[in-house]
N, C-alpha and C positions, 0 to 999 in steps of 0.2 A: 255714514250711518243716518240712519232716518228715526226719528223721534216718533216716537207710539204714543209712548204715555197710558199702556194698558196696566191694569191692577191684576196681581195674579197672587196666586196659591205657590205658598213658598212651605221647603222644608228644611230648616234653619236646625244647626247647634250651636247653643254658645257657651261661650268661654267663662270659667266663675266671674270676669269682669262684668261680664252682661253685653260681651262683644258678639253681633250673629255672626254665623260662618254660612254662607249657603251651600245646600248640596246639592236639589234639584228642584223644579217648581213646573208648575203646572198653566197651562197659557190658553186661551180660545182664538183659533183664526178661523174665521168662515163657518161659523159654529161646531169644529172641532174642536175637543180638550188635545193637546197636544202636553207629553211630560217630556222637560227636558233637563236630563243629567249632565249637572257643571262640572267638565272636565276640568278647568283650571281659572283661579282668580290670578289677572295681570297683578290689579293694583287695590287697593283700599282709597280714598279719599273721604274727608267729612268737610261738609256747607253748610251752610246756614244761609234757607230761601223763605224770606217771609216771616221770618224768627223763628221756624221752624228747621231743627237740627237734623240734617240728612246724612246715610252712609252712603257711599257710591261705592260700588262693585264693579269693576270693567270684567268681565267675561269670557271665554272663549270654548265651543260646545262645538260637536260635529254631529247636526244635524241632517237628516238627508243626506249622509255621507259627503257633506261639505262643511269645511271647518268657517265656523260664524263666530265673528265679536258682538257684542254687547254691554250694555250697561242696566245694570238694576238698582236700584234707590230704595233705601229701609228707610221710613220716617219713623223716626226713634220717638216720640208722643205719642205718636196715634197707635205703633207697630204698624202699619200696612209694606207690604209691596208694591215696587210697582216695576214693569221691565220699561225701564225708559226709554233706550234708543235700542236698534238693532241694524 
């Protein structure tokens, strides 16, 4: 996987804890918006980079009818997204 580090438009529900769930989010390559529905979360993880508390989300979507992993990262302070690796 390759590291991007793009910030994107996410469409999140959460859980009464204040847990997100993602469902689908919104991405620009080559000044396209591209929207892409999360077929499936592998796993959940939470870090702490910089004293800043992250969730990690590993991914898996079938884009252009080829199934792709990924990872996206919620920094829980700020709220942002961002699609980390892909």
């Amino acid at each position: 996987m390759k590291i991007l580090m793009k910030p994107i438009e996410m469409v999140a529900r959460f859980s009464q804890d204040g847990i997100p769930h993602p469902v689908k989010y919104k991405v620009t390559f080559e000044d396209k918006p591209i929207v892409i529905q999360i077929d499936k979360i592998l796993f959940k993880t939470e870090e702490k980079l910089a004293g800043n508390r992250m969730i990690i989300f590993r991914c898996q979507s079938e884009i252009n009818g080829i199934l792709k992993l990924y990872e996206l990262k919620y920094e829980i302070q700020t709220m942002k997204w961002i699609l980390w690796k892909m």
